[in-house]
N, C-alpha and C positions, 0 to 999 in steps of 0.2 A: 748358834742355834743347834740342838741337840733335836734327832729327830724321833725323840722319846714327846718333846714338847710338840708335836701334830697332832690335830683330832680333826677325826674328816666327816661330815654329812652331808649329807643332799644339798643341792644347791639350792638357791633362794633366789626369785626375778630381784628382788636388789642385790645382789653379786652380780649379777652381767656387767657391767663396765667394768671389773676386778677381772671378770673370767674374760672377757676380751682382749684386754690390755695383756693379758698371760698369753692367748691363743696369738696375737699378734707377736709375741716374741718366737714363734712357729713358722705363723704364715701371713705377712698385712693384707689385711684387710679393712678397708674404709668403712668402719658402721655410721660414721657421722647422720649419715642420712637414713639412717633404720629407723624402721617404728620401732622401738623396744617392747609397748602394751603387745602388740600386735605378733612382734617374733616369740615371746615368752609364751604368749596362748597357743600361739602353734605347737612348738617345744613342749609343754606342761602337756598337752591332748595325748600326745603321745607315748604310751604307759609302755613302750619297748625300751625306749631309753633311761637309763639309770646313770644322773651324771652326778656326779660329788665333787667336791673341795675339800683341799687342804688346809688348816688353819695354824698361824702359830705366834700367840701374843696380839689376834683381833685381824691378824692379814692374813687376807687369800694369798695364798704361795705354790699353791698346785690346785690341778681339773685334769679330769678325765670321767670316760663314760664308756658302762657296757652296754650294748645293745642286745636286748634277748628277743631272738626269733625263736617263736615256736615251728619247730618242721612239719611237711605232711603227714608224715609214718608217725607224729607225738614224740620224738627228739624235741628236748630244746638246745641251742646252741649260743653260744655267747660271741659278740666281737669287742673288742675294745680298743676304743677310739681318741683321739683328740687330749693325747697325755701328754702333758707342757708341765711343771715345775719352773718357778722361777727363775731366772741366772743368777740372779744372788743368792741363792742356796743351794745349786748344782751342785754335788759329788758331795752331799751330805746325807745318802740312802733314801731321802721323799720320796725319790722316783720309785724307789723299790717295795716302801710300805704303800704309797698309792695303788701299784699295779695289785699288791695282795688284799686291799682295801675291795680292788675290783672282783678277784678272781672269788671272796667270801661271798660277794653277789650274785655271781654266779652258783657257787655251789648253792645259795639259799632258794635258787630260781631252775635248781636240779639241771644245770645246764651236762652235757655229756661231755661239751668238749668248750675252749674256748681261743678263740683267733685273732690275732691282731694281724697288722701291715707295718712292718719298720724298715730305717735305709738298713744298709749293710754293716754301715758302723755301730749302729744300735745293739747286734744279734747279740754281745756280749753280757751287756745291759740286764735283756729282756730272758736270757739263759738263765741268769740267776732265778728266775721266778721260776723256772722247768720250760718254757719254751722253749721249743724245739723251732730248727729249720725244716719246712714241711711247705712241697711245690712249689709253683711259680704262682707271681702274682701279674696280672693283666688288669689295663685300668683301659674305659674309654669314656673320656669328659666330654660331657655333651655343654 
């Protein structure tokens, strides 16, 4: 798989089991029991989020999403979220046309700046695309 052969658009409420089945190789999670009608309408309402797929030869093989907040001062700022590529196609650069698939989102959404959250082993990764290491990150799960 050449990763000339990806083309990425917005996602579609039928890719959610594709784009689950991906996010689970991330993090499990039991959707079994999810409404799908009902998570998608939530999801879709929401015009901050900007989530796209990977495609290559008819299969989802990557997801990921910017989130664009508008700031109080008229900033907009971008985060990007939830970036999973398949294992079967890992260390063939998807990961790295995806994240610029994202950051084009961004520039199109006049973001000033834009942020992610990754482990430590990632930072390598995510340098390639000009991320920088910038503060600490603080989480509290409620």
């Amino acid at each position: 798989m050449i990763m000339s052969k990806v083309s990425f658009r917005k996602i579609k409420k039928s890719d959610l089991n594709d784009v689950f089945a991906l996010l689970n190789q991330l993090k499990k999670i039991d959707t079994s029991d999810l409404d799908l009608d009902n998570s998608w309408d939530q999801f879709i309402q929401n015009n901050s989020s900007n989530s796209i797929v990977g495609i290559v030869d008819s299969k989802i093989i990557a997801h990921g999403s910017i989130i664009i907040e508008n700031k109080i001062r008229g900033e907009v700022a971008g985060h990007i979220e939830d970036i999973v590529v398949d294992t079967e196609v890992r260390g063939k650069m998807i990961g790295v046309k995806l994240i610029n698939e994202l950051i084009e989102i961004g520039k199109k959404n006049n973001c000033y700046r834009i942020t992610l959250f990754c482990k430590e082993n990632l930072i390598n990764f995510y340098s390639r695309s000009g991320f920088k290491v910038n503060s600490v990150s603080m989480k509290r799960y409620l």
